[in-house]
C-alpha positions in Angstrom: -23.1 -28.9 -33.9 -20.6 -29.2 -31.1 -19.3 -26.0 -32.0 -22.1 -24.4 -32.0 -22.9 -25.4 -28.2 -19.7 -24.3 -27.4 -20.2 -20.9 -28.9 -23.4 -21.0 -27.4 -22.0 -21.7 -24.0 -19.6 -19.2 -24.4 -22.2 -16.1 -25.8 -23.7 -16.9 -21.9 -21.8 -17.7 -19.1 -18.5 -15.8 -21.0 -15.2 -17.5 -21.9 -12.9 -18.6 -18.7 -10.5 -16.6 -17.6 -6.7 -17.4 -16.3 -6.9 -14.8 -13.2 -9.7 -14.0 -10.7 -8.2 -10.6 -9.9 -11.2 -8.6 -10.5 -9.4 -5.3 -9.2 -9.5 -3.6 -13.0 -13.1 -4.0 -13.4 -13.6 -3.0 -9.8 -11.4 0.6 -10.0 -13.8 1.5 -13.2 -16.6 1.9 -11.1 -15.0 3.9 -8.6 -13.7 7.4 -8.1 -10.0 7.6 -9.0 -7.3 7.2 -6.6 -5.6 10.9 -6.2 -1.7 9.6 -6.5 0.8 13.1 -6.8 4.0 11.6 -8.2 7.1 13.3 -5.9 9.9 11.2 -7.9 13.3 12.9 -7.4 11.2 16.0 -6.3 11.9 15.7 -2.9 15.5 17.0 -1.0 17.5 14.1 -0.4 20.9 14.0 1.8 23.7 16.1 0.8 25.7 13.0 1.5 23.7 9.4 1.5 22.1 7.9 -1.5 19.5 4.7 -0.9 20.5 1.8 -2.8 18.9 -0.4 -5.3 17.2 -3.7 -4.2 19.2 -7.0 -5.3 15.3 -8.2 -6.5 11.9 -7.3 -6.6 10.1 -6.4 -3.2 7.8 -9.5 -1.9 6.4 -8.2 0.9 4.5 -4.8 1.8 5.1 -2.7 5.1 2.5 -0.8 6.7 3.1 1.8 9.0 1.5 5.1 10.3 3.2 8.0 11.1 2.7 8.6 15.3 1.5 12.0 14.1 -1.4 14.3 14.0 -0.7 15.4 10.6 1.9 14.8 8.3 2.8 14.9 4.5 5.8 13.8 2.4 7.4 16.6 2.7 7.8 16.5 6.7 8.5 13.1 7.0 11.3 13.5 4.5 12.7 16.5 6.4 12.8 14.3 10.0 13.9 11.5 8.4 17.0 13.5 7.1 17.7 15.6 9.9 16.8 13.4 12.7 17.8 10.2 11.2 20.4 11.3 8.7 18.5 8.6 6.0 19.2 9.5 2.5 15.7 10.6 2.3 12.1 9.7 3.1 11.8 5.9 4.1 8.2 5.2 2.8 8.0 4.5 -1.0 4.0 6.3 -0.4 2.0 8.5 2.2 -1.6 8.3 2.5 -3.2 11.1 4.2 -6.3 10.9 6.4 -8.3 12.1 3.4 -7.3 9.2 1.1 -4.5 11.5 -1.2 -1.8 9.6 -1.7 1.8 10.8 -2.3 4.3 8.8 -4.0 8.0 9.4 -3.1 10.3 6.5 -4.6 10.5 4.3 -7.3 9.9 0.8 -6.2 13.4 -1.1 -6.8 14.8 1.6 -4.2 15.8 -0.3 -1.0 14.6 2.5 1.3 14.8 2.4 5.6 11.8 1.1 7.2 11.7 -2.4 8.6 15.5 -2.9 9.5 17.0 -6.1 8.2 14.1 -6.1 6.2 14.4 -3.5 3.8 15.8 -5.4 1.1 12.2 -7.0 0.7 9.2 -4.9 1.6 8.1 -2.0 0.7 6.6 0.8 2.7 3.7 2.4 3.1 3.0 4.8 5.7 -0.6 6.3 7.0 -1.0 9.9 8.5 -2.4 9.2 12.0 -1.6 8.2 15.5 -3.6 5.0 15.8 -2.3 4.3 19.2 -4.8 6.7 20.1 -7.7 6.9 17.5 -8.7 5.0 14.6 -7.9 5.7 11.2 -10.6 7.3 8.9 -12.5 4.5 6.8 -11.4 6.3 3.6 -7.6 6.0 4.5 -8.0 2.4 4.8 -9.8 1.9 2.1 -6.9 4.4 -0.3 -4.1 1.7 1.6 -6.0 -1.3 0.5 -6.2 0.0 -3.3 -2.9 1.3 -3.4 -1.6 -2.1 -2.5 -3.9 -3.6 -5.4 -3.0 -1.4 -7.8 0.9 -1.5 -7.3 1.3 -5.0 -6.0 -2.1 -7.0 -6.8 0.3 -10.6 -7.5 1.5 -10.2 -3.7 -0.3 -12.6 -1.6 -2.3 -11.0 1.5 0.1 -13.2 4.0 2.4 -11.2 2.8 1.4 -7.5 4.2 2.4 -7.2 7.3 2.2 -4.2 9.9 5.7 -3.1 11.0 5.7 -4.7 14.4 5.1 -8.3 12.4 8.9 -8.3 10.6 11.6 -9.4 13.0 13.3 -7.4 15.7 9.7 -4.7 15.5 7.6 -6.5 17.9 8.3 -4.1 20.5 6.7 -1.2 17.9 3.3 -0.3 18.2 3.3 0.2 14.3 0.6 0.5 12.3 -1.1 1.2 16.2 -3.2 -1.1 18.7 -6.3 0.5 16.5 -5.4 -0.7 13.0 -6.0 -4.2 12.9 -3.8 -6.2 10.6 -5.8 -9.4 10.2 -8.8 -7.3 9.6 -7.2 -5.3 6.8 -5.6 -8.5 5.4 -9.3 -9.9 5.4 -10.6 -6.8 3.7 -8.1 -7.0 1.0 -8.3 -10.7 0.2 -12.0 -9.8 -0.3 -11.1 -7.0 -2.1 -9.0 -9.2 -4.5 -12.0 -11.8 -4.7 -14.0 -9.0 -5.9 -16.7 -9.1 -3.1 -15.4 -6.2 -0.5 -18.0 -3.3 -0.8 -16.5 0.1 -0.6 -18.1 2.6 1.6 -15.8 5.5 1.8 -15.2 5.9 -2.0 -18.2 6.3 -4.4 -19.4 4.8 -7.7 -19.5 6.3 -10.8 
């Protein structure tokens, strides 16, 4: 008998579950993420390589460019040329349309946040948002690319580029992208209760 209310119990409210990250169930409904893979695709320095991290990256970096327009391919270039970096510092680009471009592995310990490389990984938005605000679809790409490739990092743990040390002076991700909005949007988005607008059912 008390197995049978238990089964019963069960068949209607559904057995418990260890983890209330909902973001699988959530990503089904919704038009795919458009992620082009640029792995060991892209030039690199004829003389620098970027080195391994000593561990797994704990924190995420989020930058945008200062630019108009912009794509893996250009960053890359300036950040060879006019940098002489081994290569592109941001592990993905997301364009203003919500495309996302992925350019390293994530145990690379690529240049982005300074002293804090080692930790965070980085991901840059097409934009000047200094001077406008970033397209609702953009933010919304950001906030499930950072579920889908980090959904066990905590949302104190996203910062904006002028939150790590020694970058308060930077204006990074711009006066117009609000961290402590997007962080609230994404804990919401892990609690399974933010409501896309920019992305559409299916």
């Amino acid at each position: 008998m008390f197995r049978w209310v238990i089964n019963l119990w069960q068949s209607i409210f559904g057995r418990a579950k260890k983890s209330n990250d909902l973001s699988p169930i959530i990503e089904k409904r919704l038009e795919p993420l458009i992620i082009t893979d640029l792995r060991g695709e892209l030039p690199t320095h004829p003389d620098k390589k970027y080195r391994i991290r000593n561990g797994p990256f704990t924190h995420i970096a989020i930058h945008h460019s200062l630019t108009d327009v912009g794509s893996a391919a250009s960053f890359n270039r300036y950040h060879i040329e006019n940098n002489d970096w081994p290569g592109i510092g941001y592990a993905y680009v997301i364009s203003k349309d919500g495309t996302i471009e992925w350019c390293w592995d994530h145990n690379i310990k690529t240049y982005h946040v300074g002293n804090s490389n080692g930790f965070a990984l980085g991901l840059v938005n097409v934009g000047d948002y200094n001077s406008t605000r970033p397209p609702l679809i953009q933010v919304e790409a950001c906030l499930r690319l950072i579920q889908k490739v980090a959904p066990d990092i905590p949302v104190d743990k996203v910062w904006g580029h002028q939150e790590y040390p020694n970058y308060e002076w930077k204006k990074c991700p711009g006066n117009n992208w609000n961290m402590e909005e997007f962080r609230n949007k994404l804990q919401l988005l892990k609690e399974g209760r933010y409501k896309f607008k920019a992305f559409r059912e299916v």
